[in-house]
N, C-alpha and C positions, 0 to 999 in steps of 0.2 A: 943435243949432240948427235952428229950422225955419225952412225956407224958403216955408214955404207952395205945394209943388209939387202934393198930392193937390187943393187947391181949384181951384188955378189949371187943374190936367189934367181936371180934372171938369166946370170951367164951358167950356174948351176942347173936349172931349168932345161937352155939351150942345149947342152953338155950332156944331161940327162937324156935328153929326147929320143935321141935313134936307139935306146935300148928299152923302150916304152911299151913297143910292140913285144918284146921278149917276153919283160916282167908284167904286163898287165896294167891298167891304168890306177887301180886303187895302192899296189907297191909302189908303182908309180910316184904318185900324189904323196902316197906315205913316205919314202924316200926322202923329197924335198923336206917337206914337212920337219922330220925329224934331224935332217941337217942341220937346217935354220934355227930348231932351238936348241941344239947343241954345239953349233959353231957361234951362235949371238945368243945366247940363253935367255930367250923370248921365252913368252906363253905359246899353250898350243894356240890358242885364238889368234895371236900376234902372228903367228908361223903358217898360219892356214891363209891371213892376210893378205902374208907376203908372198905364197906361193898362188892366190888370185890373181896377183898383180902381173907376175908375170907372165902368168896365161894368158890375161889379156892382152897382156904387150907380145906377147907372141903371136898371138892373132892378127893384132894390128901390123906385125912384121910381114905375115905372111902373103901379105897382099904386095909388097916388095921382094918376096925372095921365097918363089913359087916350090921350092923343094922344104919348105918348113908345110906348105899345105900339105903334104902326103905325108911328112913325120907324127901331126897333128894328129891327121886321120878323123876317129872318132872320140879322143879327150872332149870330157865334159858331157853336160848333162842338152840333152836334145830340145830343139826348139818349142816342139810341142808339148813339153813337160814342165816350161817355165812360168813360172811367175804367175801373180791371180788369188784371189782367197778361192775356196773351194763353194762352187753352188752348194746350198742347205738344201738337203734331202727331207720331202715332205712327207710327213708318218704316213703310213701305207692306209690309215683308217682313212686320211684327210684325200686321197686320192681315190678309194673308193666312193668315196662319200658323191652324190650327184648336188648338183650344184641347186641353190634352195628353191629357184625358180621351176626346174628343170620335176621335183620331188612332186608326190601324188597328195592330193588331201587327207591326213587323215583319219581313216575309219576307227571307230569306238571300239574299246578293247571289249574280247569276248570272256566270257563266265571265265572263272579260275585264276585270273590273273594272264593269262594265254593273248597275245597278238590276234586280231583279229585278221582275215586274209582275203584278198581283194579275190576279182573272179578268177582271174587267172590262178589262183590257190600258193600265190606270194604272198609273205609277211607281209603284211599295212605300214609303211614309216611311222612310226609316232615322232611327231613333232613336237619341238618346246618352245615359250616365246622366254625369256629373262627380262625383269621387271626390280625397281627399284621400290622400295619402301612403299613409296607414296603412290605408287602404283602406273610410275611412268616406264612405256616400255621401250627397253633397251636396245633386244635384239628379237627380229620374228623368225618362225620357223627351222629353228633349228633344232639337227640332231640332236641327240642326251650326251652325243662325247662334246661337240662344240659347245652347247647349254652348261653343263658342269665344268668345262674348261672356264669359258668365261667369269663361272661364277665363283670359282677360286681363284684364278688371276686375280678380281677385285677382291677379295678375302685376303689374300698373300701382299698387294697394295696399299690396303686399310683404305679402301675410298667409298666402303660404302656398301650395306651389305644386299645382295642381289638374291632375287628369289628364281627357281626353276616352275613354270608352269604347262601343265598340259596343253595342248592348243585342241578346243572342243571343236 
């Protein structure tokens, strides 16, 4: 059954518009909004629908009736702000981290439990490989956070349990 709510939210919309700039665009929006489900007792979701629709359609007008562009103004969310999932942000260790080619061989840890330090008097990388049971190896040369990650990932999987090893 239609109830004729997109016409009605459209010429409401239009109607609205040159007092836009007064009230702000969020009264604005809320305005319509709460018309719509109080004149057609919609949900809000149903009401926020109908008040898309005819911003769209007002857009599309404007290209026919050049004094709705300057009513419009800046309604709505900017082009550069739309749409996309968000790039994944790389932990800040994994971006420190030197890539495994790029890392020093390394040197044998000194008395005490203590890193040992190359000549320049920087910590030595220790390095780990990850190895399966039967002693096939998985991954080489990696840090202790990537070595331990890997080796709870497969823990947390159940595929198989993985060992952490020094690299002499």
């Amino acid at each position: 059954m239609d109830k004729g709510i997109r016409i009605n939210v459209n010429k409401k919309f239009l109607d609205t518009l040159p007092q836009r700039a007064a009230m702000g665009n969020t009264p604005f929006r809320k305005s319509i909004i709460a018309y719509t489900m109080e004149t057609f007792n919609v949900s809000l979701a149903s009401a926020a629908t109908h008040y898309n629709h005819a911003f769209q359609q007002c857009k599309k007008d404007a290209a026919e009736k050049p004094e709705l562009v300057e009513l419009l103004g800046d309604l709505g969310r900017p082009e550069d702000k739309k749409g996309g999932r968000k790039k994944k942000v790389q932990p800040a260790a994994a971006e420190q981290q030197p890539s495994t080619e790029q890392q020093p061989a390394a040197a044998p840890a000194a008395e005490g439990g203590q890193q040992a330090e190359n000549a320049d008097n920087t910590p030595a990388v220790t390095l780990y490989n990850v190895t399966k049971k039967d002693g096939t190896v998985v991954a080489e040369n990696l840090s202790f956070w990537d070595a331990s990650n890997l080796v709870a990932k497969a823990k947390k999987a159940k595929k198989g349990v993985l060992t952490m090893k020094e690299v002499e």
